[in-house]
Residue frames as qw, qx, qy, qz and C-alpha x, y, z in Angstrom:
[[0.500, 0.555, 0.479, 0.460, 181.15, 124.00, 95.93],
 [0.330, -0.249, -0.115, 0.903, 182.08, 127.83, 95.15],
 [0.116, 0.870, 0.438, -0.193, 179.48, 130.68, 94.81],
 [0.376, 0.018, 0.191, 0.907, 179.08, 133.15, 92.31],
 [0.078, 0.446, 0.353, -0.818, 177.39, 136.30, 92.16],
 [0.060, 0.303, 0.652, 0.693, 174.68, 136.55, 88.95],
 [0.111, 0.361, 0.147, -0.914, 172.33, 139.22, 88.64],
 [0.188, 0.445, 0.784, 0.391, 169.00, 138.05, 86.22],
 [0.205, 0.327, -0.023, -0.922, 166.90, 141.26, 84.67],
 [0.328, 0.434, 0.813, 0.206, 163.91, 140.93, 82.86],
 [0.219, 0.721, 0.521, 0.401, 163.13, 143.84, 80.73],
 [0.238, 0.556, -0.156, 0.781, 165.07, 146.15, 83.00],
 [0.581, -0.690, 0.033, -0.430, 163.26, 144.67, 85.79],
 [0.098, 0.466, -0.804, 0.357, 165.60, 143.34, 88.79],
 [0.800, -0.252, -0.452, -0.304, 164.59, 139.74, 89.23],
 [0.822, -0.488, -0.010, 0.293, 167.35, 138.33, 91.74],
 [0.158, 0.864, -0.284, 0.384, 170.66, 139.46, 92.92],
 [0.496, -0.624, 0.554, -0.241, 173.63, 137.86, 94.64],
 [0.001, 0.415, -0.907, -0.066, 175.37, 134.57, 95.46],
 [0.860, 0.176, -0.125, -0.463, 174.31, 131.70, 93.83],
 [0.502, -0.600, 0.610, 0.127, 175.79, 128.36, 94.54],
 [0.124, 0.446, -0.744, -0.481, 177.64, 126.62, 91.62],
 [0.079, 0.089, 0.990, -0.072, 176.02, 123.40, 92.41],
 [0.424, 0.516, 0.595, -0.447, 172.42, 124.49, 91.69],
 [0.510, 0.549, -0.141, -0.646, 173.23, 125.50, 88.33],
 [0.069, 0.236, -0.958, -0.149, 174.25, 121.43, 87.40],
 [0.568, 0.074, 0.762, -0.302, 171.13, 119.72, 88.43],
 [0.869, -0.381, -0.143, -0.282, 170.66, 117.18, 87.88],
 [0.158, 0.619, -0.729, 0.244, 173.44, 115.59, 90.18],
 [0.882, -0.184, -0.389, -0.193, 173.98, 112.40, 91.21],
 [0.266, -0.739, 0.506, -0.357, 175.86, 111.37, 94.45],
 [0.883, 0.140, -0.438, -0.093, 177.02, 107.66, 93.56],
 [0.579, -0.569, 0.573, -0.110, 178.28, 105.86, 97.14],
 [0.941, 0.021, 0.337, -0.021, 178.58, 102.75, 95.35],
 [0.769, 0.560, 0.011, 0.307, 180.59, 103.84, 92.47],
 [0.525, -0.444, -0.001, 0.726, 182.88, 106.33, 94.80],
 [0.279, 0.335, 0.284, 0.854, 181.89, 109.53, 91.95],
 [0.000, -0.751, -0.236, 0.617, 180.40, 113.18, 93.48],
 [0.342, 0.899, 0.244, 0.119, 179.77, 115.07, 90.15],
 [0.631, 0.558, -0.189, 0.505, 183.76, 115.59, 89.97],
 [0.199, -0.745, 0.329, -0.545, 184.14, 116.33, 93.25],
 [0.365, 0.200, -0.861, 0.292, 185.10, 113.83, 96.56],
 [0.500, -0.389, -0.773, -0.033, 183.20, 112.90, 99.44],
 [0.494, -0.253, -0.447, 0.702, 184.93, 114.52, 102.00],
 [0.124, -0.023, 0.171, 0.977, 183.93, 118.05, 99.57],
 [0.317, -0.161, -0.670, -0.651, 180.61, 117.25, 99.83],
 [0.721, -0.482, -0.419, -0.269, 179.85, 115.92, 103.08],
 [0.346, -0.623, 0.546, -0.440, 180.22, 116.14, 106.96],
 [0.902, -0.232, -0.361, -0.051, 180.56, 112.48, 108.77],
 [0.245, -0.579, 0.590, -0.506, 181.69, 111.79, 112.20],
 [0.844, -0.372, -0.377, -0.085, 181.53, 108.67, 114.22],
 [0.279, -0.827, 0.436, -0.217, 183.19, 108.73, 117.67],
 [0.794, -0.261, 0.547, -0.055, 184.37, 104.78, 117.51],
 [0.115, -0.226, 0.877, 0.407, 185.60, 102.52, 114.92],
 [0.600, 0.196, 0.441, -0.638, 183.50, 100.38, 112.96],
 [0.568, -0.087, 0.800, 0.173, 182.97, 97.29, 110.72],
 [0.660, 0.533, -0.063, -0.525, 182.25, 96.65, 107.10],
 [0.817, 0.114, 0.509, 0.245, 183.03, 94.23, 104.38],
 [0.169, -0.521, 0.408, 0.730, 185.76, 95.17, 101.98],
 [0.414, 0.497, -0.590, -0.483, 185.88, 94.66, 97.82],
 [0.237, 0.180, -0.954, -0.044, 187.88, 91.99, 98.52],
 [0.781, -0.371, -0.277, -0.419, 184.34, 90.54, 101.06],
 [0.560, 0.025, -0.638, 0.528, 186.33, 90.76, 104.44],
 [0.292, -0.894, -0.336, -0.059, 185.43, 92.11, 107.43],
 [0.450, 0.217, -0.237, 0.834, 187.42, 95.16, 108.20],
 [0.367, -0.702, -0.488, 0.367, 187.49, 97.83, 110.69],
 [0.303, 0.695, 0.038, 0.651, 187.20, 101.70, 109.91],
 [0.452, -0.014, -0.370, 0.811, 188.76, 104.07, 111.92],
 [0.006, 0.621, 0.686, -0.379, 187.32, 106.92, 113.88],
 [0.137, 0.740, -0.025, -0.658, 185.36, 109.44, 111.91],
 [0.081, 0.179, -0.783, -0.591, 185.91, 107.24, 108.51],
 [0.704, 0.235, 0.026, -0.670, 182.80, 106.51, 106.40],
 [0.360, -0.275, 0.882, 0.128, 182.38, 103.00, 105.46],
 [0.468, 0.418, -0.432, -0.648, 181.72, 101.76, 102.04],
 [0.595, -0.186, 0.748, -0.226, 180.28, 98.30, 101.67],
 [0.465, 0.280, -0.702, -0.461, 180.20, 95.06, 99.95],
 [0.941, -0.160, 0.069, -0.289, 177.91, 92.21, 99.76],
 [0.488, -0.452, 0.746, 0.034, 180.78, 89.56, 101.45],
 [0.632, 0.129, 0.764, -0.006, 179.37, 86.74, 98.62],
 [0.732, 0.499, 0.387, 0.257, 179.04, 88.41, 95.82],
 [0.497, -0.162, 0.137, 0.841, 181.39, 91.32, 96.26],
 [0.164, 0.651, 0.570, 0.474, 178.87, 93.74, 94.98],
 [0.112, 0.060, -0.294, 0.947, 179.24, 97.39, 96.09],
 [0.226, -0.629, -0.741, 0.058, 176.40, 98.26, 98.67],
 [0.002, -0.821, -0.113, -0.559, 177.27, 102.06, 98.86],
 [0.038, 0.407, -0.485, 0.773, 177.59, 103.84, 102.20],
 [0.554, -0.402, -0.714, 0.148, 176.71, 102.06, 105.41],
 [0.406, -0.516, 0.111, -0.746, 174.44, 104.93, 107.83],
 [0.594, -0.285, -0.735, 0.158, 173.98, 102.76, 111.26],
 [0.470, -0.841, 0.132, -0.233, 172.65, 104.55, 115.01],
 [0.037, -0.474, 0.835, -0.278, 174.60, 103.01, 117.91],
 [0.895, -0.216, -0.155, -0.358, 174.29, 100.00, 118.82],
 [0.381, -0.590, 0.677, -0.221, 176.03, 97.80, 121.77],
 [0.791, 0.098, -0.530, -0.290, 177.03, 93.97, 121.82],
 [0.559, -0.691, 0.224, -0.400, 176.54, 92.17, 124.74],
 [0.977, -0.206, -0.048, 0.003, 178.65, 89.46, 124.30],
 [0.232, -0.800, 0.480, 0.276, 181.98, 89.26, 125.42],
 [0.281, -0.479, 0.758, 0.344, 184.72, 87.81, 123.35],
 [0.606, 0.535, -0.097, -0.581, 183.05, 88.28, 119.87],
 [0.726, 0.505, -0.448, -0.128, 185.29, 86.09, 117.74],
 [0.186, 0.483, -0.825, 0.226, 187.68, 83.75, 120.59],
 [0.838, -0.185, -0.393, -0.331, 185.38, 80.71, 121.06],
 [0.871, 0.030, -0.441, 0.217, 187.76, 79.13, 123.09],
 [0.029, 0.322, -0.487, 0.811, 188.20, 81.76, 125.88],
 [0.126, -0.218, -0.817, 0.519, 186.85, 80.99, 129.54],
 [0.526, 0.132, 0.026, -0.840, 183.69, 83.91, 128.61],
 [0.713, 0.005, -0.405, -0.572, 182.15, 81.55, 126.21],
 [0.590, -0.274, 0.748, -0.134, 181.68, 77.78, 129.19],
 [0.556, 0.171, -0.735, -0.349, 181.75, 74.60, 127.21],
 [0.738, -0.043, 0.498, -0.454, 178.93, 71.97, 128.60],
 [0.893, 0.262, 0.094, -0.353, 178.39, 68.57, 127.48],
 [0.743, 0.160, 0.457, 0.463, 181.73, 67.49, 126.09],
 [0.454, 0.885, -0.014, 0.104, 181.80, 70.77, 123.89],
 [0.614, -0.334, 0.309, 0.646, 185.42, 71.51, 123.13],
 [0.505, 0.861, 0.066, 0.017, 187.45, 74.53, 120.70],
 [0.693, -0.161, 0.241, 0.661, 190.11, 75.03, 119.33],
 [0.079, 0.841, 0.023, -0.535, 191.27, 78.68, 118.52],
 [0.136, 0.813, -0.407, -0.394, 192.26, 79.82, 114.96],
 [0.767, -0.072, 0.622, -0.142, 192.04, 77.04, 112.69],
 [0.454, 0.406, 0.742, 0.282, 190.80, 78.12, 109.95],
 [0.165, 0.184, 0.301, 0.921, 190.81, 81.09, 107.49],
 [0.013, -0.560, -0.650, 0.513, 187.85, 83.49, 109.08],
 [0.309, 0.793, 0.462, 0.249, 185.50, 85.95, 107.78],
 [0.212, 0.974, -0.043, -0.067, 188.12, 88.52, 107.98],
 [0.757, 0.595, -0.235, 0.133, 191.04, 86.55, 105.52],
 [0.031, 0.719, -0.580, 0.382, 192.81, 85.53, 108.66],
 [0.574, -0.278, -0.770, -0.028, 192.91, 82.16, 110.57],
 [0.407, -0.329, 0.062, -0.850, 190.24, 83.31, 112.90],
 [0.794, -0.267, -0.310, -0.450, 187.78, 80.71, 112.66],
 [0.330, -0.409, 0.743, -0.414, 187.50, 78.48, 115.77],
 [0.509, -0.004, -0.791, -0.341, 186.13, 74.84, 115.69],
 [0.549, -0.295, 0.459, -0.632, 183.94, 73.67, 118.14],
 [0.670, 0.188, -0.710, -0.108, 183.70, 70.06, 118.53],
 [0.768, -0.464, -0.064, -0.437, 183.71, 67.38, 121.52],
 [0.118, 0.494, -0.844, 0.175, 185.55, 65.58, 123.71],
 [0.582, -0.141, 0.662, -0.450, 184.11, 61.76, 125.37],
 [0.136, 0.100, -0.866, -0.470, 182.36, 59.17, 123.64],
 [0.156, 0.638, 0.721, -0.220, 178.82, 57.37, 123.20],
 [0.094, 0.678, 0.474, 0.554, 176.47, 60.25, 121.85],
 [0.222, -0.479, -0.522, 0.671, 175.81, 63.89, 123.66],
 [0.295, 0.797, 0.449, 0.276, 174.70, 67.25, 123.18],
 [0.585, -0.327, -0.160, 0.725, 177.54, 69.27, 123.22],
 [0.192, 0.851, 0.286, 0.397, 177.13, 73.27, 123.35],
 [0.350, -0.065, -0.276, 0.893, 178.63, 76.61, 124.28],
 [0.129, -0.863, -0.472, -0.126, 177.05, 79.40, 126.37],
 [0.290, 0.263, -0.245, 0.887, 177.53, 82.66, 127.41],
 [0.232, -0.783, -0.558, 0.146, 175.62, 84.13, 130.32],
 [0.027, 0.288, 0.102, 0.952, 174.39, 88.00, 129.63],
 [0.095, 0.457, 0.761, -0.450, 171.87, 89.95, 131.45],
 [0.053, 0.382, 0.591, 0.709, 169.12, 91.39, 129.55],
 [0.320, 0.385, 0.206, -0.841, 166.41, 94.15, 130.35],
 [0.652, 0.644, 0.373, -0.145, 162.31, 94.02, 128.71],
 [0.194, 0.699, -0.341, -0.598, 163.12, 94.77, 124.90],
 [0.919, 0.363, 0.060, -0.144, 163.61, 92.86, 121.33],
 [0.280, -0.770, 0.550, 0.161, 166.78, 91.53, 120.89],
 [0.841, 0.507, -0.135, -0.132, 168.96, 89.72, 117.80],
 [0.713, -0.375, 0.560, 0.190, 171.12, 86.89, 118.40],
 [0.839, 0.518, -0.160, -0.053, 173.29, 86.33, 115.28],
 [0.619, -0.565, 0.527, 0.144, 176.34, 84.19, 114.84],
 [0.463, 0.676, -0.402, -0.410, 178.66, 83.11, 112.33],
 [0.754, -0.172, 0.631, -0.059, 179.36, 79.54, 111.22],
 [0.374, 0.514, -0.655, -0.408, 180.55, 77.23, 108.54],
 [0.954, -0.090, 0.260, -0.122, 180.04, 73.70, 108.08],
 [0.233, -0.724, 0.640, 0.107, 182.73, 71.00, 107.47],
 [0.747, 0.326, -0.492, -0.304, 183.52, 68.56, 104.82],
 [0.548, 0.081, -0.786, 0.274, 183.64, 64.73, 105.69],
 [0.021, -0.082, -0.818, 0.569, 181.48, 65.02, 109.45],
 [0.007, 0.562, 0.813, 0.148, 177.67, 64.55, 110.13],
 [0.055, -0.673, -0.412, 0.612, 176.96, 68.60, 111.08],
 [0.334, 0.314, 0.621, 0.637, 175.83, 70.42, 109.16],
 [0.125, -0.725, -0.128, -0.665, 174.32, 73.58, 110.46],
 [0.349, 0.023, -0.601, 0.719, 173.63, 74.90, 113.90],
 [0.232, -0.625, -0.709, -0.230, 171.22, 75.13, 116.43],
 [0.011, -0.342, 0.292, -0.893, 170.74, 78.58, 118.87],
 [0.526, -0.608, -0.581, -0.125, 168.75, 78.21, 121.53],
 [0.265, -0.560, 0.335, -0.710, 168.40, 81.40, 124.56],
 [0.562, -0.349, -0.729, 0.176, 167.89, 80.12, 128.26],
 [0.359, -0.538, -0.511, 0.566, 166.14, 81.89, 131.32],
 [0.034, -0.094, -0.165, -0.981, 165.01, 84.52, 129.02],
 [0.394, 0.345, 0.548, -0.652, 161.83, 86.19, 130.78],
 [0.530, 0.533, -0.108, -0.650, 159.08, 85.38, 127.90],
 [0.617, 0.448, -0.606, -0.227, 160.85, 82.38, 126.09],
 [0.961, -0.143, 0.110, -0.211, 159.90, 79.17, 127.18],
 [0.246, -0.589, 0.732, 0.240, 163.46, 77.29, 127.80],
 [0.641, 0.116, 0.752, 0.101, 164.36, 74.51, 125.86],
 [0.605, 0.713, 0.337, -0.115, 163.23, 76.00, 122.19],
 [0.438, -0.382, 0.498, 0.644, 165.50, 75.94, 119.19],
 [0.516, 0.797, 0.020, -0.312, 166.04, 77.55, 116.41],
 [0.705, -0.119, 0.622, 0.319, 167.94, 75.45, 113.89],
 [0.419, 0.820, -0.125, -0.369, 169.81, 76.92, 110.58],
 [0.909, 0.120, 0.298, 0.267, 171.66, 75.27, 107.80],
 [0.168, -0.746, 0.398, 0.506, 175.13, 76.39, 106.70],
 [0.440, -0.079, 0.584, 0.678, 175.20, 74.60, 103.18],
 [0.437, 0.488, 0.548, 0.520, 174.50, 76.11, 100.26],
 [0.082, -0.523, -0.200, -0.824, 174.24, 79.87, 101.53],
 [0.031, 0.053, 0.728, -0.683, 172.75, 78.56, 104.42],
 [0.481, -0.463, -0.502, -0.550, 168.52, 78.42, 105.30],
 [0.434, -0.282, 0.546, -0.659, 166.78, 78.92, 108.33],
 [0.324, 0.013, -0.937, -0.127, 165.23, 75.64, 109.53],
 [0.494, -0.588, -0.625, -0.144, 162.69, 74.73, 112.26],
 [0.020, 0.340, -0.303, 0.890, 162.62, 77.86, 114.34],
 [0.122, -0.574, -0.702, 0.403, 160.01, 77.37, 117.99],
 [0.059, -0.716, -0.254, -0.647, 157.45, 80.08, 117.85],
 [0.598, -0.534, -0.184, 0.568, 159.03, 81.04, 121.46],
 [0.083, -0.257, 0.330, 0.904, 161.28, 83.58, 118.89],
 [0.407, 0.679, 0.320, -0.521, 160.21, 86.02, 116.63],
 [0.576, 0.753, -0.198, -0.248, 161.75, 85.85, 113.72],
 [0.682, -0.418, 0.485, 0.353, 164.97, 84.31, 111.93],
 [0.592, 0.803, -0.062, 0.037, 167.08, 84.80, 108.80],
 [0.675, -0.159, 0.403, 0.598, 170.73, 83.68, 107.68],
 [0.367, 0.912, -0.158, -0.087, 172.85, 85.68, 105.30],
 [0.945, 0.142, 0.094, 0.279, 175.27, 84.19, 103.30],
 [0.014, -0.950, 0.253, 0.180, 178.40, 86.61, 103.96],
 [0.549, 0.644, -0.532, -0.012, 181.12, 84.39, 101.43],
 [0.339, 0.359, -0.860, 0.129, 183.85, 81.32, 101.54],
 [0.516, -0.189, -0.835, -0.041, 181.13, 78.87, 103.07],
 [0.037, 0.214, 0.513, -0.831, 180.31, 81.46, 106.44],
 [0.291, -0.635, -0.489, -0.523, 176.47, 82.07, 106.79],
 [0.089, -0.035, 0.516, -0.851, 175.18, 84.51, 109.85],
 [0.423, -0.437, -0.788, -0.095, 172.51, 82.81, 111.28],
 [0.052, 0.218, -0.181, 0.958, 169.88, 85.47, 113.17],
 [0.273, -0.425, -0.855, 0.115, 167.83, 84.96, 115.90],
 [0.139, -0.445, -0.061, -0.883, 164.91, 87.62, 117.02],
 [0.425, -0.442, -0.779, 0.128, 163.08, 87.35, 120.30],
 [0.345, -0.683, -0.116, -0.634, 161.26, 89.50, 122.59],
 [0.414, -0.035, -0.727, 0.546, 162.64, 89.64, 126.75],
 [0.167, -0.630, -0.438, -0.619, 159.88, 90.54, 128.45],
 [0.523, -0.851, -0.028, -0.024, 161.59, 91.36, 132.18],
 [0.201, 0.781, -0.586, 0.072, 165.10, 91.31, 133.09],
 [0.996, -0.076, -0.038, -0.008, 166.46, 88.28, 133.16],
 [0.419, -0.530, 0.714, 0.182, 170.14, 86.58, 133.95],
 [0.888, 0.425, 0.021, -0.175, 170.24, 84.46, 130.24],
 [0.510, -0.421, 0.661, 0.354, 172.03, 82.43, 128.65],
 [0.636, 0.581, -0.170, -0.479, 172.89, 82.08, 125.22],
 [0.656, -0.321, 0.682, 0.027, 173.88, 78.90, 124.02],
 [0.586, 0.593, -0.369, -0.411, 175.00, 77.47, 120.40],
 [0.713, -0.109, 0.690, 0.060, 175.10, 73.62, 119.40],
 [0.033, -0.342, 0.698, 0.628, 175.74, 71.95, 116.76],
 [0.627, 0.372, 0.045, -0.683, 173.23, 70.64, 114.11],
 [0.572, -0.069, 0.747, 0.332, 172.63, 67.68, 111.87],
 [0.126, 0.035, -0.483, -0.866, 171.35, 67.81, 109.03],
 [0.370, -0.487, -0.791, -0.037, 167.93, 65.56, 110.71],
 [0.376, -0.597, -0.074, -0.705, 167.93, 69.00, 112.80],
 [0.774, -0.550, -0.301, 0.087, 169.38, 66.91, 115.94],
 [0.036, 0.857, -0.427, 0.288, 171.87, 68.35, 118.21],
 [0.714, -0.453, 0.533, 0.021, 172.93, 65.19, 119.75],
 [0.501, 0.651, -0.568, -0.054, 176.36, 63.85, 117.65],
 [0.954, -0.061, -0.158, 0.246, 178.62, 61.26, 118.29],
 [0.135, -0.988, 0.070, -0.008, 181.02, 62.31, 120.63],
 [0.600, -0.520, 0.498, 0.349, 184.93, 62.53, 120.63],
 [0.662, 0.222, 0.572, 0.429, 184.92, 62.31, 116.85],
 [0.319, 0.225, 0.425, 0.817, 185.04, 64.33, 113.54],
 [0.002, -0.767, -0.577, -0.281, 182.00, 66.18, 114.09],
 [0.267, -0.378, -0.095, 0.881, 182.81, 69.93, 114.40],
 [0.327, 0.812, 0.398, 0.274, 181.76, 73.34, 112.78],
 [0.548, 0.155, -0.010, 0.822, 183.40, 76.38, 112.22],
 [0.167, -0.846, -0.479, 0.165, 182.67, 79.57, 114.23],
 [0.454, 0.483, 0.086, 0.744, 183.45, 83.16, 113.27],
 [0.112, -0.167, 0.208, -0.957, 181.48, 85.76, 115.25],
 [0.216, -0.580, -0.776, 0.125, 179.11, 86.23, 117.47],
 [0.160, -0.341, -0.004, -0.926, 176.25, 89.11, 118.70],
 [0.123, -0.743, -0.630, 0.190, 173.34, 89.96, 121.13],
 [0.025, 0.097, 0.062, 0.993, 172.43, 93.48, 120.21],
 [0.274, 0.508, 0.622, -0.529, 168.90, 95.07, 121.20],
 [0.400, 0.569, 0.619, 0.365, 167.11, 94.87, 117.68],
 [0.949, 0.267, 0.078, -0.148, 167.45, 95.96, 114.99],
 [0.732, -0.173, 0.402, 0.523, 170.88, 93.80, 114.43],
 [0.259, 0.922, -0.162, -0.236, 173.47, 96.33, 112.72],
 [0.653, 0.424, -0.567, 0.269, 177.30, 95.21, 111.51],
 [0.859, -0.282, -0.373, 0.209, 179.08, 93.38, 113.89],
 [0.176, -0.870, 0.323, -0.327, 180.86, 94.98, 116.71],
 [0.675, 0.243, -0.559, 0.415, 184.06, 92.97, 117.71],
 [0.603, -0.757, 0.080, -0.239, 184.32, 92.30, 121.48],
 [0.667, 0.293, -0.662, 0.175, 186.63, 91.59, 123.64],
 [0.302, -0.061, -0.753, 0.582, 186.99, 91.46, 127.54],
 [0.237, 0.358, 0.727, -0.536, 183.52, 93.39, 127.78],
 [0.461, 0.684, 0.536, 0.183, 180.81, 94.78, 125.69],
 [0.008, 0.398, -0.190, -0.897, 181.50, 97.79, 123.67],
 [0.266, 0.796, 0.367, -0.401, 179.04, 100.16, 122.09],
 [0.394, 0.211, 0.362, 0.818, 179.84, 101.59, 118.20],
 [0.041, 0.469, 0.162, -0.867, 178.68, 104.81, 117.91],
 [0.567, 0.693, 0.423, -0.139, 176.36, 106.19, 115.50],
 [0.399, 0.314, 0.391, 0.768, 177.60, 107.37, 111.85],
 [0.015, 0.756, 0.233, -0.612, 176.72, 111.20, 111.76],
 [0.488, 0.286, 0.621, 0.543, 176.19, 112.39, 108.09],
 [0.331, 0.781, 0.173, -0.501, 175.02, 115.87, 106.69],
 [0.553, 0.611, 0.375, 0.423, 175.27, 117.23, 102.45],
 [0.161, -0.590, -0.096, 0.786, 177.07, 120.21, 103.04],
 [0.170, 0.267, 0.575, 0.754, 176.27, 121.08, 99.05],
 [0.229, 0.438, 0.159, -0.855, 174.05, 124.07, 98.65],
 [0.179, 0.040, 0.687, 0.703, 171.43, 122.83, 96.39],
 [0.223, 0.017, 0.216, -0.950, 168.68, 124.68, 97.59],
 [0.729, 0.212, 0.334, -0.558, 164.63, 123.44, 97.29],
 [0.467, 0.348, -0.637, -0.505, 164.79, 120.49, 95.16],
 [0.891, 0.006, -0.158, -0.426, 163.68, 116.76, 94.72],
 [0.126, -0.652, 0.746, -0.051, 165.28, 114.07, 95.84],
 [0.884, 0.097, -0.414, -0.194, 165.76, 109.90, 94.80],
 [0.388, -0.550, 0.732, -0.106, 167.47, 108.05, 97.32],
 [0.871, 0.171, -0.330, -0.320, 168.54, 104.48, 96.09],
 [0.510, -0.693, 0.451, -0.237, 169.44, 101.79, 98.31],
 [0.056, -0.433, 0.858, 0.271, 172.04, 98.66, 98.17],
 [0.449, 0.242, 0.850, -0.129, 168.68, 96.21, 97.61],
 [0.098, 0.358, 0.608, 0.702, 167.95, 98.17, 94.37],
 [0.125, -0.830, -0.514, -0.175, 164.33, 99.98, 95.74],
 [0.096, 0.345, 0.017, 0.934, 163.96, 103.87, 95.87],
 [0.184, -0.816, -0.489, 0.248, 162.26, 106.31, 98.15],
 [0.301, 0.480, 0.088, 0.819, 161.76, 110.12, 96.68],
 [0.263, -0.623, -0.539, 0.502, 161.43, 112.64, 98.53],
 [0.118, 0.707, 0.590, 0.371, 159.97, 116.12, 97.51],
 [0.239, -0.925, 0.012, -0.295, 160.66, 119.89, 98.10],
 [0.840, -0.264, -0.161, 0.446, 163.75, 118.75, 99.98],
 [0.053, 0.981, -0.111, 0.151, 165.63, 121.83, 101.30],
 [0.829, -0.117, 0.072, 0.543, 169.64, 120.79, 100.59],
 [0.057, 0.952, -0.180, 0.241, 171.01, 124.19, 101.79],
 [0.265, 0.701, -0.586, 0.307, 174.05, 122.83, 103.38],
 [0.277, -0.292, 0.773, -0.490, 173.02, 120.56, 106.40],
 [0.773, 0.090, -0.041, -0.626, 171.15, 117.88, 105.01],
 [0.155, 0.280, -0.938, -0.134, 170.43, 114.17, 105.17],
 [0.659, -0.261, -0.198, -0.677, 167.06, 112.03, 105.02],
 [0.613, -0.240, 0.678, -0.328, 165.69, 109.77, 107.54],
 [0.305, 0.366, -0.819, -0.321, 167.08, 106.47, 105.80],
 [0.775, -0.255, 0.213, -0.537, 164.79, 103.44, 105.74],
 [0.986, 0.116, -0.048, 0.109, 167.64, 101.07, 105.15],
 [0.552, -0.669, 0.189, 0.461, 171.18, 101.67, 106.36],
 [0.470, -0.110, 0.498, 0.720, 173.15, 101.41, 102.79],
 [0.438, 0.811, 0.082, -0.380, 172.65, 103.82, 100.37],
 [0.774, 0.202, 0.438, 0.411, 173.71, 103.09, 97.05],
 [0.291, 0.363, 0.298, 0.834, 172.94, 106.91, 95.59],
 [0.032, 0.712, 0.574, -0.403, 171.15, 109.99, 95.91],
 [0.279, 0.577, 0.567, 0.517, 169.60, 111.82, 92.83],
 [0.020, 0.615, 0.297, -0.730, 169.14, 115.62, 93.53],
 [0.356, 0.309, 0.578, 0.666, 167.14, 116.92, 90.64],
 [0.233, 0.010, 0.030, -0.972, 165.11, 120.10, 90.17],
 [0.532, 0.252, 0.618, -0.521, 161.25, 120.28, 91.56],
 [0.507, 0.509, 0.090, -0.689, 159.43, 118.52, 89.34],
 [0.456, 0.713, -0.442, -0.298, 162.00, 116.66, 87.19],
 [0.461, -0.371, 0.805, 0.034, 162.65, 113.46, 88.58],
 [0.376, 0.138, -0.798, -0.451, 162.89, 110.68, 85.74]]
């Protein structure tokens, strides 16, 4: 913003003197990520941002796309297309390899499991999706692993899936192996219609939650705790809807896979692998506006606010965010927030 020089007197007495930036005589101002408006001004005119990598978001349209380095990324809820503002994220690394090619030699297929590559329109408006499915006959439990090593720490398995019309699966079951702390053998089992739902989760893990991210995909998210280093495996089956993983094999039963993660908690946007892990950098962010001592509203993409008080936005500024998206940020004189 440009600075002008103003000179206030009271009664012939010299109050202040000197540059004043433009942008402090406007407050209030609002800084709308979601809507793409800066009090007539642009992002870029407003703000520093760096990132040294690429990085993912979901478009308008609710695809996943990939910004370039040093681009800011604006998000949308994938399912209802709702703008989620500006996506703030540290680094954060994924340990699996080949992120989205089910049907490469990384991910083994046990049991009968069997994929085919690129079947089916995927969660970024390309035929992506893989199918996983079975080859033999009689009944089995067919599944696919990947073996990762892990160090102590918390760590979020999430993956992406669809169910298929016309076959008995109907969700999908995760289940970690030879992880120090987690008793083998314990599944966590999520359903992919309607939006998806977490199902019978072992109390081995810590936690678990699906997110419906559009056209029938749900990311199904698994939390646990590794509590030495371990050689693990990670391993995804299929699901009935009884919450069994054992199908009828050689037949129709299949499900659709999009993406996969293993990040060390807490689980950020997806990071697209391919022959090893790779690491997205953090998002770097400052306000270069000069609006000197004032109040601040932050509002985030889930609708809840956190003000913040006395806030000194002299040209390098940005608060510690307690949710990555930010929908806005209110700057209003002390005193005056609505």
């Amino acid at each position: 913003m440009p600075s002008i020089s103003l000179t206030l007197s009271l009664r012939g007495q010299l109050l202040s003197s000197g540059p004043i930036d433009a942008a402090s005589l406007v407050l209030p101002a609002t800084f709308d990520y979601a809507a793409g408006t800066y009090e007539g001004s642009t992002f870029a005119a407003e703000h520093s941002f760096s990132r040294a990598s690429t990085g993912t978001y979901f478009t308008s349209a609710g695809l996943l796309a990939s910004a370039a380095v040093d681009t800011a990324r604006f998000d949308y809820n994938p399912a209802t297309l709702a703008a989620r503002g500006l996506l703030i994220e540290g680094a954060a690394t994924n340990l699996l390899l080949q992120s989205s090619t089910f049907n490469n030699a990384s991910w083994l297929k046990s049991a009968g499991a069997a994929v085919t590559a690129d079947v089916a329109t995927g969660i970024d408006g390309t035929a992506s999706a893989d199918r996983l499915t079975s080859t033999g006959t009689g009944t089995g439990t067919p599944f696919l692993y990947q073996s990762v090593s892990m160090g102590v720490g918390t760590y979020v398995l999430s993956v992406v899936a669809k169910a298929e019309v016309g076959n008995a699966v109907r969700g999908i079951a995760l289940r970690t192996h030879n992880v120090a702390g987690v008793v083998n053998g314990s599944d966590a089992f999520f359903s992919l219609d309607g939006g998806g739902a977490v199902g019978t989760i072992n109390p081995a893990y810590s936690a678990a939650s699906v997110r419906d991210i559009g056209n029938g995909f749900v990311e199904c998210n698994l939390t646990f705790v590794c509590t030495g280093a371990s050689s693990a495996q990670i391993r995804i089956y299929m699901a009935t809807a009884a919450e069994s993983t054992t199908i009828t094999l050689g037949g129709a039963d299949s499900v659709l896979l999009g993406a996969a993660g293993l990040q060390v908690a807490p689980l950020t946007s997806h990071i697209p692998t391919t022959s090893t892990s790779v690491t997205r950098a953090a998002d770097t962010i400052a306000v270069t506006t000069n609006f000197g001592t004032c109040d601040v509203r932050i509002t985030y993409d889930d609708d809840s606010t956190a003000d913040l008080l006395a806030q000194a936005v002299t040209g390098s500024w940005w608060p510690t965010l307690a949710r990555p998206r930010v929908k806005s940020i209110l700057f209003a004189a002390e005193g005056t927030l609505p």
